[in-house]
C-alpha positions as CSV (number, residue, x, y, z in Angstrom):
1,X,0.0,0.0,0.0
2,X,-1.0,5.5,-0.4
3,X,4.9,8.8,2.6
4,X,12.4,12.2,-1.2
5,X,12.6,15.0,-3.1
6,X,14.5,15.5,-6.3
7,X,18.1,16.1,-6.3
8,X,18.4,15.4,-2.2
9,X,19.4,11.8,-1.0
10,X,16.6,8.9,0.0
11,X,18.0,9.3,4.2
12,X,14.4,8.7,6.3
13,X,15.8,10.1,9.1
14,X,14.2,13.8,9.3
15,X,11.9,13.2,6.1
16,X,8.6,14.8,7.5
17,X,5.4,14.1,6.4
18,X,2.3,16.3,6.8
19,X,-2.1,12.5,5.4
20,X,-0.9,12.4,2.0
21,X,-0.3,10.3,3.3
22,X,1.2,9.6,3.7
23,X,1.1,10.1,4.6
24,X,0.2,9.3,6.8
25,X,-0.4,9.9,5.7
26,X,-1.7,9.1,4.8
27,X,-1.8,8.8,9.6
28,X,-3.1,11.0,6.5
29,X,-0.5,9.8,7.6
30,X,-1.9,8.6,4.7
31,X,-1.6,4.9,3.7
32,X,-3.1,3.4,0.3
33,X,-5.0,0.4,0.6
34,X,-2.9,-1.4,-1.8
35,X,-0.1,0.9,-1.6
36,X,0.2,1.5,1.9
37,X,0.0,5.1,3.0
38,X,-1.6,8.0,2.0
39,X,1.7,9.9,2.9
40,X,0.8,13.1,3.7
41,X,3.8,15.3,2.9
42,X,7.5,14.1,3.4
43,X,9.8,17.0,3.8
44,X,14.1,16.3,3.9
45,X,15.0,19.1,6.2
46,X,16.5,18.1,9.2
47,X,14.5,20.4,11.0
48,X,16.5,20.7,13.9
49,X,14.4,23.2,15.6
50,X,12.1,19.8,16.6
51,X,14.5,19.2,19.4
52,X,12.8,22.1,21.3
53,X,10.8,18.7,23.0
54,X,6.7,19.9,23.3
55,X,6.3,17.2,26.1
56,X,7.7,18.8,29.0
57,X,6.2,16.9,31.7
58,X,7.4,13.5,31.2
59,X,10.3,11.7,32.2
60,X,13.5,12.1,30.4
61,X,13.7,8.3,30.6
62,X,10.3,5.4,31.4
63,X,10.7,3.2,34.5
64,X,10.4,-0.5,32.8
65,X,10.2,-2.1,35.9
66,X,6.3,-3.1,35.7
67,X,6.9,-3.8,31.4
68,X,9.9,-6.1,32.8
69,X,7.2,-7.5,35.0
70,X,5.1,-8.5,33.0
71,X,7.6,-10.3,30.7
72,X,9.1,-12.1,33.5
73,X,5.6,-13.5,34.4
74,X,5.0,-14.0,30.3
75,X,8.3,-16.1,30.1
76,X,7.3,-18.7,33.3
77,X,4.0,-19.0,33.3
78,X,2.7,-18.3,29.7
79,X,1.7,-21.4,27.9
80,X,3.1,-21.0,24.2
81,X,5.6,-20.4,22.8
82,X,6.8,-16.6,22.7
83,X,8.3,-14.9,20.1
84,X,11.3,-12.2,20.7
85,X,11.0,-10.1,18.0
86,X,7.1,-9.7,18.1
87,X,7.3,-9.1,21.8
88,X,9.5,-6.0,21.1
89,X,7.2,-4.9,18.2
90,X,4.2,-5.1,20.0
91,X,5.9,-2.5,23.2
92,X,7.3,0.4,20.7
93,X,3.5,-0.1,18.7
94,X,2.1,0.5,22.0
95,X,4.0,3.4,22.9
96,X,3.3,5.1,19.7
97,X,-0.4,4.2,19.9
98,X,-0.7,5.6,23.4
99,X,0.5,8.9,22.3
100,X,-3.2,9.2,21.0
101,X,-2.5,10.4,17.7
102,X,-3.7,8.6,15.2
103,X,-0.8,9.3,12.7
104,X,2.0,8.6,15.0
105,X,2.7,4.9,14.3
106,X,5.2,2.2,14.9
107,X,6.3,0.6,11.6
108,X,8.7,-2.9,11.7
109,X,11.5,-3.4,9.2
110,X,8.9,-5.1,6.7
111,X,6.9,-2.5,7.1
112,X,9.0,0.5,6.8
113,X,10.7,-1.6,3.7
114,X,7.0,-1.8,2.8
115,X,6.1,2.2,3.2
116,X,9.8,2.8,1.1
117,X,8.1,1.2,-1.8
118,X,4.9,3.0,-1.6
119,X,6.8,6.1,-1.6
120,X,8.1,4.8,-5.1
121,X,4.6,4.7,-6.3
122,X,5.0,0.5,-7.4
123,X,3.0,-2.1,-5.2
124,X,0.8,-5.2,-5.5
125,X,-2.6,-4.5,-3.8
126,X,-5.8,-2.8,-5.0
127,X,-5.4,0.6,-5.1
128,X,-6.9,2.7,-2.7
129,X,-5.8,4.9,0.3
130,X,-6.2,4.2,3.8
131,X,-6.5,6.5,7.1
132,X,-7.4,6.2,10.8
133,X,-10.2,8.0,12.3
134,X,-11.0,7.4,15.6
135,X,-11.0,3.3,15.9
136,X,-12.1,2.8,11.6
137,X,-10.4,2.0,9.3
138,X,-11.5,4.8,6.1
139,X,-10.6,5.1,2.3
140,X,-9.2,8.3,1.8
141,X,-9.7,8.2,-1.9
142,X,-9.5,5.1,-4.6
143,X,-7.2,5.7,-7.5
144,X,-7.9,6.1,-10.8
145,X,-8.4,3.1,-13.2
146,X,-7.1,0.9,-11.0
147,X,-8.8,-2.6,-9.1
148,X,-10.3,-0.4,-5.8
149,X,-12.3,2.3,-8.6
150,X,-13.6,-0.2,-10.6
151,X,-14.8,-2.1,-8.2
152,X,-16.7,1.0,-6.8
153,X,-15.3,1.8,-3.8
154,X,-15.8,5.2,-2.6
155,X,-13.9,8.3,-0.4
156,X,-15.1,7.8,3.2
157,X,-16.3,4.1,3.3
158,X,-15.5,3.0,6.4
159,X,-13.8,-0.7,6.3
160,X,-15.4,-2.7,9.1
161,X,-14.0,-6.3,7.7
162,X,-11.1,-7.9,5.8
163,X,-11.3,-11.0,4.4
164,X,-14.2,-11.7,7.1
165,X,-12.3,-10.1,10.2
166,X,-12.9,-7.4,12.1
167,X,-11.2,-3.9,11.3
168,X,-12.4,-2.2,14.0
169,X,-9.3,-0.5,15.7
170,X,-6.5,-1.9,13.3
171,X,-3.8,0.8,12.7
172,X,-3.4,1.6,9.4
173,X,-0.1,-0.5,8.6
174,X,-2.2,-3.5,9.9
175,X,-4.8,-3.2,8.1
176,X,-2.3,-2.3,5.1
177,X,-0.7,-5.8,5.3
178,X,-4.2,-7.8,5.3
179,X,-5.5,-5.7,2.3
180,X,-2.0,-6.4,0.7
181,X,-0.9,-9.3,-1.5
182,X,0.3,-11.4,-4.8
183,X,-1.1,-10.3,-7.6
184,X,-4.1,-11.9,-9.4
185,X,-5.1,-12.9,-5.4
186,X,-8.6,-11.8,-4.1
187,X,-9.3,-9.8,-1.5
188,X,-12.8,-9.5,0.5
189,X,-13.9,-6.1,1.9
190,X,-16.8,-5.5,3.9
191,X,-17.4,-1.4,4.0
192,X,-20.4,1.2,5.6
193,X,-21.1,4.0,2.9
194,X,-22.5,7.5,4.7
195,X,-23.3,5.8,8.1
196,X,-25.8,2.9,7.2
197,X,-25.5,1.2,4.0
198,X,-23.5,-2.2,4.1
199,X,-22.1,-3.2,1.1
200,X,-19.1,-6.3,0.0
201,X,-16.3,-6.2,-2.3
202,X,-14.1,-8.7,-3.9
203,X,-11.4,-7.4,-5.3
204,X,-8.7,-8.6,-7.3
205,X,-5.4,-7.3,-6.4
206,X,-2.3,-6.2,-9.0
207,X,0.8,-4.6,-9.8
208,X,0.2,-0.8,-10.0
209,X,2.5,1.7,-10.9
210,X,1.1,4.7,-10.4
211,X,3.4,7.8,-12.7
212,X,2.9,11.3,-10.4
213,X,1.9,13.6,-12.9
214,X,0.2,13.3,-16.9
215,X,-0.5,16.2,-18.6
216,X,-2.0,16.9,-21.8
217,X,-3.4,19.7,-23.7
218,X,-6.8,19.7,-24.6
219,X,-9.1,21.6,-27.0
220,X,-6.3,22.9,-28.6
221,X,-5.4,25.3,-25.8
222,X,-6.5,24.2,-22.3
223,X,-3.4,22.6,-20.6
224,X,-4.7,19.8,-18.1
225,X,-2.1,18.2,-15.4
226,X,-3.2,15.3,-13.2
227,X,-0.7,14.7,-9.7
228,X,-1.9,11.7,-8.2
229,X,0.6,11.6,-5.3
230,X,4.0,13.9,-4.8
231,X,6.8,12.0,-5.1
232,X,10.3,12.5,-5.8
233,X,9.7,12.9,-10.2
234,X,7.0,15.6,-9.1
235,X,8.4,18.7,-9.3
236,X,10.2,18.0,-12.8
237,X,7.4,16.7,-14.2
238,X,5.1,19.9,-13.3
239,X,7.9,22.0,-14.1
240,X,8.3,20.2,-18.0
241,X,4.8,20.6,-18.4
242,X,4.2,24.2,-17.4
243,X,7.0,25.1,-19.7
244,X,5.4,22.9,-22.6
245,X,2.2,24.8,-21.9
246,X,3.5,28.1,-21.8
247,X,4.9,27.5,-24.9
248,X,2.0,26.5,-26.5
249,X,0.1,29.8,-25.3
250,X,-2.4,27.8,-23.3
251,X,-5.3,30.4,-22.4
252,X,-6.1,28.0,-19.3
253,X,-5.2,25.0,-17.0
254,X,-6.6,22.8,-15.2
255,X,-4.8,21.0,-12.1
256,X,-6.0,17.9,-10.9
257,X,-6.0,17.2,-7.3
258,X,-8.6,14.4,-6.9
259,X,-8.1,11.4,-4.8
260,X,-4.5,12.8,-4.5
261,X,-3.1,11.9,-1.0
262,X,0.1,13.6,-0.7
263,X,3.7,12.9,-0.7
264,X,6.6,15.0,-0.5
265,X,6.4,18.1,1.0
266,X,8.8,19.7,-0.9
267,X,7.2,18.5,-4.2
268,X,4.1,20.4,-3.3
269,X,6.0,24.1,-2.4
270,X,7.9,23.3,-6.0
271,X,4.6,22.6,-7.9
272,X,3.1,25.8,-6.1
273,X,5.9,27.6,-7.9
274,X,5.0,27.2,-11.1
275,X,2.4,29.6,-10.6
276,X,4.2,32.1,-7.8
277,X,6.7,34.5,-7.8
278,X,9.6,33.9,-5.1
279,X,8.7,34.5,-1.5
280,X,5.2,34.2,-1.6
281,X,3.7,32.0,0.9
282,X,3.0,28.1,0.3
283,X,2.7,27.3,4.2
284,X,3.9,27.8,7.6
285,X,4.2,24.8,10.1
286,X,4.1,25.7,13.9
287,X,4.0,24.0,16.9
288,X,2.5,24.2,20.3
289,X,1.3,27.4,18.3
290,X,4.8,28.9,17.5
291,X,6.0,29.3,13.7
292,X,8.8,26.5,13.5
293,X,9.6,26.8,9.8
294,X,8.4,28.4,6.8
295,X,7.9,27.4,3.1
296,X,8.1,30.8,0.4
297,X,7.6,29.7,-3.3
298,X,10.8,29.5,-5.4
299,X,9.7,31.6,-7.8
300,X,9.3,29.7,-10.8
301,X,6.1,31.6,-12.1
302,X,5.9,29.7,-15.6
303,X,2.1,30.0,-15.4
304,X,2.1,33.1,-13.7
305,X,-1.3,34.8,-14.6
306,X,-2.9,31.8,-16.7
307,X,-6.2,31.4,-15.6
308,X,-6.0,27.8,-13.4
309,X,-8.9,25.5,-12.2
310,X,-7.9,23.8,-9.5
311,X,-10.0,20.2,-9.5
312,X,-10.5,18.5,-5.2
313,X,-12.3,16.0,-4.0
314,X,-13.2,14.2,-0.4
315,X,-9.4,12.3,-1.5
316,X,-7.4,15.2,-2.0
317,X,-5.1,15.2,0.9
318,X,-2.3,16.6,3.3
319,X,0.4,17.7,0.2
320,X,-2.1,18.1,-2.1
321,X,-4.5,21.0,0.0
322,X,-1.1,22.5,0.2
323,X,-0.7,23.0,-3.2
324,X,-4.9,23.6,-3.1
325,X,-4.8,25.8,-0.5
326,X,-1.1,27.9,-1.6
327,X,-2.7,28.2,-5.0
328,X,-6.4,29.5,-3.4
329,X,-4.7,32.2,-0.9
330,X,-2.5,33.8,-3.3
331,X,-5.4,34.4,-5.7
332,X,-3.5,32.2,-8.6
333,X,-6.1,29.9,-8.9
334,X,-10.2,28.5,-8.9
335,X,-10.5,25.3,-6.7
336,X,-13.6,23.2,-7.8
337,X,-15.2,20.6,-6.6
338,X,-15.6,19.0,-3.2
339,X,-14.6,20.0,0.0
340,X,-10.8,18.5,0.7
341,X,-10.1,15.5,3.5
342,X,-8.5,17.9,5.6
343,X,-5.3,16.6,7.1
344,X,-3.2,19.8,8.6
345,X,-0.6,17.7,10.4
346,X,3.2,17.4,9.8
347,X,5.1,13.5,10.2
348,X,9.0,13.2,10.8
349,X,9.8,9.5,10.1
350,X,12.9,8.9,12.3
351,X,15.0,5.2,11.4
352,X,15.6,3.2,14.0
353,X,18.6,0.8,14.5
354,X,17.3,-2.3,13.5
355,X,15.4,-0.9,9.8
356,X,12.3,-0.4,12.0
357,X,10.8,3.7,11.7
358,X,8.8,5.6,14.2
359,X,6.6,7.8,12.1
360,X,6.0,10.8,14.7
361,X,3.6,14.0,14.4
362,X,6.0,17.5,14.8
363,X,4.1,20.0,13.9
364,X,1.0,21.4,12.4
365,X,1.0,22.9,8.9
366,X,-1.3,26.3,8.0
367,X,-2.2,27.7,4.6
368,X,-1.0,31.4,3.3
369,X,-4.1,33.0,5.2
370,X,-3.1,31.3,8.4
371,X,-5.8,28.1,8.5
372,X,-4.9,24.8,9.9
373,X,-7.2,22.6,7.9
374,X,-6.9,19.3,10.0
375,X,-10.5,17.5,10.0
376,X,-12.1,21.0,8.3
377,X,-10.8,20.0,4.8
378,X,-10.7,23.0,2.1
379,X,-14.1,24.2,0.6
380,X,-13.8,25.0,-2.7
381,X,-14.6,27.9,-4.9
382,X,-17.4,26.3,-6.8
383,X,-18.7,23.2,-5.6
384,X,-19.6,20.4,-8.1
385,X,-19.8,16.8,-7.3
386,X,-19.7,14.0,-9.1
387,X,-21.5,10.7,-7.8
388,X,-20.7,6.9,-8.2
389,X,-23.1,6.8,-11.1
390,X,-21.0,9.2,-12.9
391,X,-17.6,7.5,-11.6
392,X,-18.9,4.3,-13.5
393,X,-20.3,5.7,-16.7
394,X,-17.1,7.8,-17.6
395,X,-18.7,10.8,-16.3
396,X,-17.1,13.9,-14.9
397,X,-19.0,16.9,-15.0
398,X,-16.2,18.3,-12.6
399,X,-13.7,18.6,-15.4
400,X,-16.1,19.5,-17.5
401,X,-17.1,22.9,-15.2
402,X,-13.6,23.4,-14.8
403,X,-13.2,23.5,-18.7
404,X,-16.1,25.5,-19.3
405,X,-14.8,28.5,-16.7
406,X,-11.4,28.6,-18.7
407,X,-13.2,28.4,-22.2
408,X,-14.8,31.6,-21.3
């Protein structure tokens, strides 16, 4: 299963994500169901200022006596066999669980090797991202063409079973690695759409590769660029199509953010930049209310002043209401659609010795105009849905408003 920029090294340690998806989210973060997490946003700066510690009234170090305790009684009296490894799993899961943050999260060596491979947008699973809200299990948005879509899964089903067991208070990753497998191999969800309807899937899984941005121009002189996640080819990808398109004289583009759950951080600010001059405001993150770091555009401005409909959804997520939201406060662009996820928090994955990664919330992030999004999502400019009916006929009278506005 849906959390390094171009040109800096592939080093976890300080990578921050705000879930897309990863991440965290996706978390938010953000994982994919299928590809693990929605990321959120990964950012490379070692962010340093994060040692200014927000928990101040704790312990510099936990008295194990009662955890050594209960092993010591595990070990005598316990009738099975125990197993090391999963033993010490299970105690750094818990502590990141009992933080109480749903995007903090524990991830084992497999996993983290499996959340490094997400991040390279290739996977065997359905297709789909995943988050955590309260105790469920939710899809954060299916992606396009691919085995979750078609089978007509939706943004905010809520997963109650896998393969016929419970979901109910898996963490993401868990519920990742059940959703997860071969290719060509089933897999049996049981999902609640808007509260009360019950509904089953059985979906095949397979090898997705999902490329980060196409672009295309189309009647003529409309320039159209879909970013389904923001990974490391991002920002050269935008960039080679804004210059194409500027070129070309478009009159209008159209960005499109649907079902997008995040990614790099980074990528986002450069995407943002296409349309900015340098040192306008992409986003600020702060924590325990204080500005820790802030992220100007680079200045880029290839599109500068061409008209720009921005396309969200319910999966639009963490990196990509960055770019929504950046592109929305500084008056260089439309959003339309529906209102965003809304995940406004920042991850740092920190490596640990053994190839296992604590994925840990740092900060929170806020657009240009000073709004933490984090469960409020991002309304758009001109709200147009588009239902399951039209999902399945080929329908999308989203684009199609957003193409209309710019053939004006």
């Amino acid at each position: 299963m849906q959390q390094v920029n171009s040109g800096e090294s592939n080093k976890r340690k300080g990578m921050r994500l705000t879930k897309g998806v990863a991440c965290g989210l996706l978390a938010v973060l953000i994982f994919w169901l299928g590809i693990g997490i929605g990321q959120g946003s990964i950012s490379l700066g070692q962010g340093k200022f994060l040692n200014k510690g927000v928990s101040k009234n704790v312990p510099g170090d936990l008295d194990y006596s009662s955890v050594e305790q209960v092993y010591d009684i595990l070990r005598k009296d316990y009738d099975g066999q125990l197993d090391t490894e999963k033993l010490l799993d299970g105690l750094k899961k818990g502590l990141a669980e009992a933080s109480g943050d749903q995007y903090t999260e524990y991830l084992n060596a497999k996993e983290a090797e499996d959340f490094s491979q997400d991040l390279s947008g290739t996977f065997s699973g359905i297709g789909a991202e995943l988050s955590k809200e309260e105790k469920t299990i939710v899809i954060v948005s299916p992606i396009s063409g691919y085995p979750a879509e078609k089978a007509g899964l939706l943004p905010k089903d809520v997963i109650i079973e896998i393969n016929g067991e419970s979901a109910y208070d898996l963490n993401v990753s868990e519920a990742v690695n059940k959703i997860r497998g071969e290719e060509g191999t089933n897999v049996k969800l049981k999902v609640v759409r808007n509260g009360s309807q019950e509904l089953d899937f059985e979906i095949t899984r397979q090898k997705i590769t999902i490329p980060s941005v196409e672009s295309q121009t189309l009647d003529g002189n409309i320039g159209y660029i879909r970013i389904s996640r923001f990974a490391e080819d991002t920002s050269g990808l935008v960039k080679d199509a804004a210059t194409k398109f500027k070129q070309a004289g478009v009159k209008g583009v159209v960005v499109d953010l649907r079902s997008d759950p995040g990614g790099l951080l980074d990528a986002a600010v450069e995407a943002s930049s296409q349309w900015l001059p340098r040192n306008k405001m992409v986003l600020q993150e702060k924590r325990d209310g204080v500005t820790v770091r802030s992220y100007p555009s680079k200045g880029y401005k290839t599109l500068e002043g061409v008209p720009t409909v921005v396309l969200v959804n319910e999966g639009s997520a963490s990196a990509s209401e960055i770019m929504a939201g950046a592109l929305k406060d500084n008056g260089a662009a439309q959003l339309l659609g529906t209102k965003t996820f809304g995940k406004g928090s920042v991850q740092q994955l920190e490596e640990l010795h053994d190839g296992s990664v604590l994925k840990v919330t740092i900060a929170r992030w806020y657009t240009p105009n000073g709004k933490n999004i984090d469960k409020e999502g991002i309304e758009p400019d001109v709200k147009v849905g588009r239902s399951a009916d039209d999902i399945k006929n080929g329908k999308d009278p989203q684009k199609d408003a957003a193409l209309g506005i710019l053939r004006k």
